[in-house]
N, C-alpha and C positions, 0 to 999 in steps of 0.2 A: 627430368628435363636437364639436358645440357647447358650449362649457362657458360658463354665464350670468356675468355682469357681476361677479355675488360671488364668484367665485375669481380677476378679474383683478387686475389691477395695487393695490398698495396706496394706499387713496385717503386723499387730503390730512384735516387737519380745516376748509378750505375746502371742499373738494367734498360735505362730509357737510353742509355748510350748506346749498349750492348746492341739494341730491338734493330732490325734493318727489313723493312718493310719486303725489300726484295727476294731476302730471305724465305719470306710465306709465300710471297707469291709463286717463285718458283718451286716450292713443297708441293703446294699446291696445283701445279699445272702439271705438274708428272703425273699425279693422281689425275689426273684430267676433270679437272672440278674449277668451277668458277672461283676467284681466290675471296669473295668478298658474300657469298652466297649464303655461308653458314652465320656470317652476321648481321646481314638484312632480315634471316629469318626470324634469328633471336633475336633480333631489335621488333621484329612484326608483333612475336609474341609477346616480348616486353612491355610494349604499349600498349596491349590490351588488357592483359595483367595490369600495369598502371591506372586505365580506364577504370576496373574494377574496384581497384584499392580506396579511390578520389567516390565511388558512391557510397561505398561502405563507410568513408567519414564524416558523407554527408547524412547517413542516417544516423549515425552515431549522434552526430550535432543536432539535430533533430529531438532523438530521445532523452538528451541531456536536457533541451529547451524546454521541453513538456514534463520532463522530473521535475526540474530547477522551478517550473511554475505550478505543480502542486504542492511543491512544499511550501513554497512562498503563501499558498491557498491557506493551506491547514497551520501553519503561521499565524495570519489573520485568523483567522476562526478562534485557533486559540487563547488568540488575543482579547479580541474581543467577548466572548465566554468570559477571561479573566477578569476583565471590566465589570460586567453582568454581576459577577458573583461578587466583589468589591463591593460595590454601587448595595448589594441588597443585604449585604452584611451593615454596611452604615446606617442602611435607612433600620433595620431588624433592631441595632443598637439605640439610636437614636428613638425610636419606640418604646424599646423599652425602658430607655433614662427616663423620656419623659411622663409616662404614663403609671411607671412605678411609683410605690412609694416611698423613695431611698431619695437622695441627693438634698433636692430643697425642701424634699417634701415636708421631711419633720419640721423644719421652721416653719415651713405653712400651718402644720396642725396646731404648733405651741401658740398659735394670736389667737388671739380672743374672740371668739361668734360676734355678727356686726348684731345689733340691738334685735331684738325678736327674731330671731334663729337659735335652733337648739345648739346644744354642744355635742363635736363628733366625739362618739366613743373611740374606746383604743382599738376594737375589731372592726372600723372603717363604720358602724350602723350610728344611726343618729336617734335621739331620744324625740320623742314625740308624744306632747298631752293629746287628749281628744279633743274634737270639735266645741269650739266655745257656743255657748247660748243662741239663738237663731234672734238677730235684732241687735246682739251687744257684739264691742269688736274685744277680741282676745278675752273673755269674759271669764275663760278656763284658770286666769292669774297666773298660769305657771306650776299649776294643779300637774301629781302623775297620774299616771293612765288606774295605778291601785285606787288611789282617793280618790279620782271619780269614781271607780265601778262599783267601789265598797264602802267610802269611805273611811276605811280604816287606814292607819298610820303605815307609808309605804317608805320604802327607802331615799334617799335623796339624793337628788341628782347630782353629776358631776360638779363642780363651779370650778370652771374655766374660765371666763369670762373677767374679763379684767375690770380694773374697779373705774370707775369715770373721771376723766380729766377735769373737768369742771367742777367749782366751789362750792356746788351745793354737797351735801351730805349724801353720798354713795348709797345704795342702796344695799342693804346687808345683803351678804353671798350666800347663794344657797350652802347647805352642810355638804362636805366633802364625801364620798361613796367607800365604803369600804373595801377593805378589800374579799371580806367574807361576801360581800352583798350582791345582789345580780340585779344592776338597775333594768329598768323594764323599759325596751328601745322597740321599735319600728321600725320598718325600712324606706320608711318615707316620711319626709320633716315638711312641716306645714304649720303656719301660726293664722294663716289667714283664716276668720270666722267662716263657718259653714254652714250655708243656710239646707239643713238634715229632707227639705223638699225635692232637691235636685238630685235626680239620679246618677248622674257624673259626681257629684260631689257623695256618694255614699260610697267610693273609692277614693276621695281623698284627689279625684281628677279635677283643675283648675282651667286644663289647656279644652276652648272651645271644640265641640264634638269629638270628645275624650270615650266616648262610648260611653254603656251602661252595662257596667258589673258589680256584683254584689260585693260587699268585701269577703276575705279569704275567711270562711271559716270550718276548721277544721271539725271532725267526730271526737276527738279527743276531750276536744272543746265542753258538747255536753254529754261523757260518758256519766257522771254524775248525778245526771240528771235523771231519774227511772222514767222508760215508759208508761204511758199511760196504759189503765186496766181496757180499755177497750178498743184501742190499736193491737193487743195483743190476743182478746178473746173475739174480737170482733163481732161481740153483740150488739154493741150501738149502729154497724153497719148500715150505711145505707142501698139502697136497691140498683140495682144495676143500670147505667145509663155510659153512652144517651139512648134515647127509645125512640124506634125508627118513623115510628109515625109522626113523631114533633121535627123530624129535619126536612131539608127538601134542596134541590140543586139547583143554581144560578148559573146564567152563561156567562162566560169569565171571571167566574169565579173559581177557584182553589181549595175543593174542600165543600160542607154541607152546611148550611145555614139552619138555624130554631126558625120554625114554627108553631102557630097552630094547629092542634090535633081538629082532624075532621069532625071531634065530637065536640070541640069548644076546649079541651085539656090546654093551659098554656105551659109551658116551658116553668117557668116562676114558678107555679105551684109543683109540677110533676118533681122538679129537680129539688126542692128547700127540703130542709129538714124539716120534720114534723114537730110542732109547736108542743109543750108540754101546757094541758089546758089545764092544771093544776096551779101552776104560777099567776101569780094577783098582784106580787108587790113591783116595785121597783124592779125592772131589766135594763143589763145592760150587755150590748152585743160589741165584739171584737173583731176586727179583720186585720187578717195580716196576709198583708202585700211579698209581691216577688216571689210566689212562688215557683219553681222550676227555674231560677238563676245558679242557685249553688245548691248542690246536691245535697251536704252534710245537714246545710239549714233548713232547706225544705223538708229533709225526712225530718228532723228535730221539733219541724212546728209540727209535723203530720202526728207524730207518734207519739210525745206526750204531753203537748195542749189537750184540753177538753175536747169532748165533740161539738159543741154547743160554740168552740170559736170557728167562723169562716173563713173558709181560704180564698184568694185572688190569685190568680194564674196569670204572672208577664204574659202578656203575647210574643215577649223575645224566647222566649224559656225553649229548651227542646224537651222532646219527648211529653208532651203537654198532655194526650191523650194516657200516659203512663201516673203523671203526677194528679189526674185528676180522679182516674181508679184505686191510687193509692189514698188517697183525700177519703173519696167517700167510702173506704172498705172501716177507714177508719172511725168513720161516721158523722165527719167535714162538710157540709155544703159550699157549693165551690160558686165563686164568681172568676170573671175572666176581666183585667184591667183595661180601661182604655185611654191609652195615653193622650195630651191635649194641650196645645200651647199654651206657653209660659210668658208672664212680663220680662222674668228673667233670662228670657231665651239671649245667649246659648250658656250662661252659667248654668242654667237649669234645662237640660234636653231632654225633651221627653223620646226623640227618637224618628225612626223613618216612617213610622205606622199612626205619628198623633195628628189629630186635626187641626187645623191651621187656617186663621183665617187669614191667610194670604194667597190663598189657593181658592180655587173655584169650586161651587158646590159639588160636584159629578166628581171631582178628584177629593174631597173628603167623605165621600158615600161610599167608594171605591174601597180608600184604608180601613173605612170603617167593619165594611162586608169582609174582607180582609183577617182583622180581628175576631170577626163573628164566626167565621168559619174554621179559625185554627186551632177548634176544639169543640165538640158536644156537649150536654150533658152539666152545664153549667146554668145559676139560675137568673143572672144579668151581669152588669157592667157595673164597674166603680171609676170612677176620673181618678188619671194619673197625672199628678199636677194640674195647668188646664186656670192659671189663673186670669189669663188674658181670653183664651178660646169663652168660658164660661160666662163672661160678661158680652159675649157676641149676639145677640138676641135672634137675627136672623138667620145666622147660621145655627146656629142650635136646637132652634124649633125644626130648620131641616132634618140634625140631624138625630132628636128625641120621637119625631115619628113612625120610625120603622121602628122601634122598640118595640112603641105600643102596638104595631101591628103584627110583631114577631112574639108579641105576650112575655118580654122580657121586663127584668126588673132594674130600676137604675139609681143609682147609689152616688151622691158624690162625694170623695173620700179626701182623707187626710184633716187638715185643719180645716176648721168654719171658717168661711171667708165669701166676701160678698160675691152674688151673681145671681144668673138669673136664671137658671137651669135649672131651681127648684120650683118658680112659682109657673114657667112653662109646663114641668112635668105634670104640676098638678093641673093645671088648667087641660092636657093632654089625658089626663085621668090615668099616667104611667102610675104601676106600682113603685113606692119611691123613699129615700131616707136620704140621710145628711148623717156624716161623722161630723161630730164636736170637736175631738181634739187629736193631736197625734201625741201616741202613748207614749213614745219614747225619740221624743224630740233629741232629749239629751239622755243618751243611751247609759244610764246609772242607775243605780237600787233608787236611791232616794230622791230623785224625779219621778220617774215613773213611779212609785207608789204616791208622791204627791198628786201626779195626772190623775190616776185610779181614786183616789180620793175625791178629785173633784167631778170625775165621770159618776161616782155613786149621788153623790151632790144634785148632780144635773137630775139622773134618774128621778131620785125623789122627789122635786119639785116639779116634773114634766113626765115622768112614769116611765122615761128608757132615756136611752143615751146611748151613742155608740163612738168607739173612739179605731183609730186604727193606729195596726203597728208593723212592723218588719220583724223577720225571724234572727235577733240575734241573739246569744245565749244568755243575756244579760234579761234579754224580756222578756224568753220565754221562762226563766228562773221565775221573775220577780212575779209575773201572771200566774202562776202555779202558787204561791204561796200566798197572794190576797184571795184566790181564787178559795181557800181554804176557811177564808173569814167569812163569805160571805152568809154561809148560814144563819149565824148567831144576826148579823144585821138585817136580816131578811129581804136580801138582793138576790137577785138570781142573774145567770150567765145563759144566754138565750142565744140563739142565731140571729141574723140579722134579717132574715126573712120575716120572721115572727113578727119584727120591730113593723116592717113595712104593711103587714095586715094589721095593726093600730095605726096605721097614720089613716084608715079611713080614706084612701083614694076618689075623686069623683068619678 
């Protein structure tokens, strides 16, 4: 395109002298041409050109406004992200100042434990005696965990504990730990007495419905301990149960409840062990509770206790129909526990399954059938705890009638203690006994052989006795080793069955 003389080169202020407009004009009329033609056209075209130029700057302006505002976008964002990560780097920091053990912490460790708390070790675990005396407070003195179980001379604990501000006469510091020595710690510190009846408290639990678990005991624990000869040849075995004809099904119920056999067979007798009709002297029969809470301990009471001590099956336990085949292979008569309110409820929990008289009858027949049914093959009940339920008179007789109509045997266990559950049961004409004492209240060699002592005691003056115990490695040791005396004293270790066909039922 031709672009006219006024957009060429910049002209002098001579040339603008020079320019005579007449001059073009008459160039241009000889040519016979309008003199002004050729630049209305390029001005026509000019301005549309123009036109054009004016949109393309306004898209231009456009795409700059929509750049300019994403970046300002992603700006922010980054911004803010940077914050984010700021903000969780201090909190990250500040976690872990605080929760470590670095800054203040060692002046925290170096004070002194406040009066009846143990002293922390240096790997953060804290020393811990066992449970004091059931009745005495802190009764343990400051005992280690070796001199209770052994009595033997154990290491000495750290002394941390700073000496008393006050004028009386300090009290000597325990001896300092060596460094050859390996004090003997716990992972959990407690001074508070422990009354050995509460199932929360046989974990060392203080916080109300803390649950019920047994404490941690490893296989390790009693590799030492040899199996018994008849958990391994399994001649003392007993007969396979449960047997079909002693169960029978309830609606809404979960599982098979004991019966009576069509032929009059009760439960009690089908399931005991059979009574050695040679024994005359002094019997005394042993239950040990919580079966099926910890694996290590229950196979450890299963396999080498005697045959002759009985086992008690938690109703919490799993695999109960597993623990109670392995029970009788090994040639164990098995009861099944029923737990039952406590004065001391909730330090002492018996759990979601015990009777309770604060509950209406039909909802404690309920738990009860409950219990009865979460295994076969068993030859009655033992009370789990049940200090307060057992003085209930009314509720009781409720709930001792379907025993004796399901031909069960009923046992109330643990320590002697007042109630009324035994003179109902006889008056009910239930098969029935009472434990004397708990064998290992204070779980050490030299208690329980005192208890055993005095359970042989009872026998001889009343012709049996029965005490009960928990599976820990300390009992079942020290039960294995009177169990070895009894010959020469002519006591014998019987079931507890046995014991129940001498009390002479009406």
């Amino acid at each position: 395109m031709k672009f006219p003389k006024l957009f060429g080169r910049k002209k002098s202020d001579e040339d603008e002298d020079d320019f005579d407009p007449e001059d073009v004009d008459e160039a241009d009329a000889v040519d016979g041409k309008n003199p002004h033609a050729d630049i209305d056209e390029e001005m026509t075209v000019g301005g549309a050109a123009g036109e054009d130029d004016d949109d393309e700057y306004e898209e231009y302006d456009e795409e700059d406004e929509e750049l300019g505002g994403s970046r300002r976008k992603a700006l922010l964002f980054a911004g803010l992200g940077a914050i984010v990560v700021l903000l969780s780097a201090v909190g990250g920091v500040g976690w872990w100042y605080f929760s470590g053990d670095h800054g203040a912490a060692p002046k925290i460790a170096e004070k002194a434990p406040p009066p009846g708390r143990a002293a922390k070790q240096a790997d953060g675990s804290i020393a811990m005696s066992m449970p004091s005396k059931s009745g005495t407070r802190n009764a343990s003195g400051g005992m280690s965990l070796n001199q209770m179980a052994g009595g033997a001379e154990a290491p000495a604990r750290t002394a941390e504990a700073a000496q008393p501000e006050q004028a009386a006469p300090p009290e000597p510091a325990a001896k300092p730990v060596e460094e050859s020595e390996t004090p003997t710690v716990l992972p959990v510190a407690t001074n508070t007495p422990v009354n050995m009846n509460s199932m929360n408290n046989l974990n060392a639990s203080q916080s109300p419905g803390g649950g019920m678990v047994m404490p941690a005991v490893g296989s390790s624990m009693l590799a030492s301990i040899p199996d018994h000869a008849s958990a391994a040849d399994q001649k003392q075995s007993l007969s396979k149960a449960p047997v079909k004809g002693l169960l029978e099904d309830k609606d809404g119920v979960k599982g098979q409840l004991p019966k009576i056999g069509d032929k009059g067979a009760q439960p009690w007798q089908a399931y005991a062990r059979p009574a050695d009709p040679n024994v005359t002297g002094p019997k005394i029969a042993i239950l040990i509770e919580y079966i099926g809470l910890s694996r290590a301990a229950s196979l450890g009471a299963i396999n080498k206790l005697p045959p002759a001590v009985t086992m008690v099956l938690s109703p919490y336990g799993n695999d109960l129909k597993d623990w109670l085949f392995r029970s009788r292979l090994a040639g164990h008569e098995v009861f099944i526990g029923l737990p039952m309110e406590s004065d001391n409820f909730p330090m002492e929990d018996p759990g979601p399954l015990s009777l309770d008289t604060r509950i209406q009858v039909a909802e404690n027949s309920k738990r009860m059938d409950m219990v009865l049914a979460s295994v076969g093959g068993y030859v009655g009940v033992v009370t789990m705890m049940g200090s307060k339920f057992l003085k209930a008179e009314g509720q009781l007789r409720k709930v001792l009638q379907p025993l004796k109509v399901r031909g069960l045997m009923f046992v109330v266990g643990g320590a002697k203690k007042r109630n009324d559950a035994f003179s109902i049961a006889a008056e009910l004409g239930l098969p029935r006994a009472e434990s004397e004492v708990y064998i290992d209240e204070e779980p050490r060699i030299g208690p329980i052989r005192q208890t055993l002592d005095r359970l042989e005691s009872v026998a001889r003056d009343r012709g049996y006795a029965i005490g009960t115990a928990r599976p820990y490695p300390v009992t079942i040791k020290t039960i294995l080793e009177w169990e070895k005396t009894l010959a020469e004293k002519k006591v014998s270790l019987v079931p507890v069955s046995s014991i129940a066909q001498g009390v002479n039922p009406k």
